[in-house]
N, C-alpha and C positions, 0 to 999 in steps of 0.2 A: 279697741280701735274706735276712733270717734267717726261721727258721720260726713267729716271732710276726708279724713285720711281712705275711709273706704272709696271715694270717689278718686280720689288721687291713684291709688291704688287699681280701680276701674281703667283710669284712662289711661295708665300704659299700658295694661294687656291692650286696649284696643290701637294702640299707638303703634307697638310691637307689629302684631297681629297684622294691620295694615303694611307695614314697612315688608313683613315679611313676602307679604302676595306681593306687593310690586317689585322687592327685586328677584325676587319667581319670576314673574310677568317680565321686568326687562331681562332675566336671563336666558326667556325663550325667546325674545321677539330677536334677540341680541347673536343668537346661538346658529354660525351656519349653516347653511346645508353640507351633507356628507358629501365627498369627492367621491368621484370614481376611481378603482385601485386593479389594476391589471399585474396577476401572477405572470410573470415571461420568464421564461426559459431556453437560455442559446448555448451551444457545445462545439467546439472546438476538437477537430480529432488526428494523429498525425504515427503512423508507423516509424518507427525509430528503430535503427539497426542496434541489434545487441554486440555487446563491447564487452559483456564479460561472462568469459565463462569457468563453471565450477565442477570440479571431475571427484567426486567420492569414491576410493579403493578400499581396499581392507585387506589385511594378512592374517591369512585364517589357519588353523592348524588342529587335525585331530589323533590324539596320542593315547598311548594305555596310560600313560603316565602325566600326572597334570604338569610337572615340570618340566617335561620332554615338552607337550606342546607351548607352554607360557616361551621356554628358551629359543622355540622354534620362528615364534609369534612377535617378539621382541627383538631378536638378531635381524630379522629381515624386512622389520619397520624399522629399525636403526640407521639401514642400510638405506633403504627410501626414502627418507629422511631427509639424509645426509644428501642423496644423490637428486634430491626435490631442491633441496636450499642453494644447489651449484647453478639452476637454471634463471638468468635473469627476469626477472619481473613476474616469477610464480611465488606465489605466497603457497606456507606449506603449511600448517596445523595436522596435531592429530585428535582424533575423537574417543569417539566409547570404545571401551575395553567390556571386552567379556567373558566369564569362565563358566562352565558347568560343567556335570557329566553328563552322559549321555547312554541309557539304559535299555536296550532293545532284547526282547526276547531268542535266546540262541545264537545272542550274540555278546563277545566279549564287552564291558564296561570298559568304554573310552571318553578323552578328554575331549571338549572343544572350546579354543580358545582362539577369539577373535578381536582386531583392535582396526580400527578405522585411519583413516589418511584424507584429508582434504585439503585439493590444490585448486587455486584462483589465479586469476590472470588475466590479462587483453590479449597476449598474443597465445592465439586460437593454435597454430600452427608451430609452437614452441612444446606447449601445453598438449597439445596430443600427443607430439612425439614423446615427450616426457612418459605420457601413460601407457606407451605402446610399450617402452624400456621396462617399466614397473615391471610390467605386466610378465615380460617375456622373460627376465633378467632375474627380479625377485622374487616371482609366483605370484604378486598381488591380484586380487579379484578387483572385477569394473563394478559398482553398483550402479553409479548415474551419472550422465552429464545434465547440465544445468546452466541455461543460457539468460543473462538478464543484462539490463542497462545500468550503468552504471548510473552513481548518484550527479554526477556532472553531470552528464548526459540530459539526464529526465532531468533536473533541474532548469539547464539553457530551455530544454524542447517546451517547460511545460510555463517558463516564461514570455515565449512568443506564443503560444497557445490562450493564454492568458490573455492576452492585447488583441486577439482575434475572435475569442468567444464575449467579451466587453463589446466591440465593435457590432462582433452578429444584435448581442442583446439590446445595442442601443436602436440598432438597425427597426427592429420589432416593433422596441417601444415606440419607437414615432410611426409605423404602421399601426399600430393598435391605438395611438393615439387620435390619428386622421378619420380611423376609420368608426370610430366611436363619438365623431362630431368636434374633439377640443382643439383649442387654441394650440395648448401643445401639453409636456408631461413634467413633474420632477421624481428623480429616483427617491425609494424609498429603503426598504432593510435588503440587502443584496449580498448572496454567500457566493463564494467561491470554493467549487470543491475539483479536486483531480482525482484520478484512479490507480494512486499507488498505493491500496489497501489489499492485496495479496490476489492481484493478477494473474490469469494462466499463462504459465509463460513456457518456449518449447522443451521437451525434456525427453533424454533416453535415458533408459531404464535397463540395466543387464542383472538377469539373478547372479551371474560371477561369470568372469571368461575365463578358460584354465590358460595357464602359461603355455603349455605346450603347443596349442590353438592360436594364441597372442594373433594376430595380425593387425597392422596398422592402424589405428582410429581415424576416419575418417568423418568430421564434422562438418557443421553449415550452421551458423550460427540464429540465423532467422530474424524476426523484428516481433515489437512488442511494442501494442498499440496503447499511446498516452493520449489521456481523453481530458479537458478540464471544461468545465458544465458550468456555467453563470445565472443565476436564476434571482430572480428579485421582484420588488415593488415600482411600478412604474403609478405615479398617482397623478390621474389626472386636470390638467388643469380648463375651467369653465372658457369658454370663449367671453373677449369682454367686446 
């Protein structure tokens, strides 16, 4: 390299070098100040009457012999069945089936055999009576009722919730806006969440009622409270 070309060479490192600090230097001078960023959090909350409810039976059966109780167990879910699907607006499924024996000390080796029944519905007072008949008619056992809001329902309830918990949280931001000096706010990342992740919702519980006991089911359907929480970035803005 000759002794021009090392100077040439000299002068853009320092060329570089130079360019480099000032646009550093305009990058800071250039560079705002950080805003201020307020987390706010508003909730919307509203009892809604349950609309639907869900009644679990079962026809259980215990025999010396596994086909006496299977035939036992089967004939008189057949029967409920049949006599669930006659009632308007009950939806009727059936569930788990179950076989074992059953082995007790000084006592004979019997069968038990059990298969479940689940009915759904609005009308609360169709649906009872319906379980009351099971119960008394076919021998079914009660395991549970099961009271919840339908998907309409929570969906209408949790869209005007929705416009109310927005409303609270703008409400906020311009209080936390005021009161921290600014001019005013813009929103910034803002989630919306509701509480239909597995709610406590009202429930009775029976180990089994015998048929010959049956008497009436008497229900009260209860409510079930929908909650939607708005929570976000309100960032604020400098007074000018």
């Amino acid at each position: 390299m000759t002794h021009r070309d090392a100077l040439r060479a000299l002068a853009l490192v320092a060329f570089a070098a130079t360019a480099g600090a000032a646009s550093a230097q305009a990058t800071l001078v250039e560079a705002p100040p950080p805003q201020p960023v307020l987390t706010i959090s508003a909730s919307a909350a509203k009892a809604i009457s349950n609309d639907r409810m869900q009644a679990v039976m079962r026809a259980e059966a215990d025999r010396p012999d596994a086909a006496q109780a299977a035939n036992d167990v089967n004939a008189r879910m057949a029967r409920a069945l049949a006599r669930a699907k006659t009632v308007p607006g009950v939806d009727a499924r059936t569930a788990g089936y179950s076989s074992y024996q059953i082995s007790e000390p000084n006592v004979p080796i019997r069968w038990r055999v059990s298969q479940t029944l689940v009915l759904e519905g609005r009308d609360f007072v169709a649906l009872s009576a319906l379980v009351s008949q099971l119960q008394g008619t076919d021998g079914l056992l009660l395991s549970g009722l099961d009271f919840t809001v339908s998907p309409t329902a929570r969906r209408v309830a949790e869209d005007a919730l929705t416009q109310e918990a927005i409303r609270g949280w703008q409400r906020r931001a311009e209080l936390g806006a005021k009161a921290f000096g600014a001019n005013a706010y813009r929103t910034g990342r803002v989630t919306i969440q509701t509480n239909d992740f597995g709610a406590p919702r009202p429930m009775f519980k029976a180990g089994g009622v015998a048929a010959a006991s049956a008497a009436p089911v008497t229900v009260e359907g209860g409510t079930t409270d929908v909650t939607v929480t708005v929570s976000g970035e309100a960032i604020l803005e400098p007074q000018r």
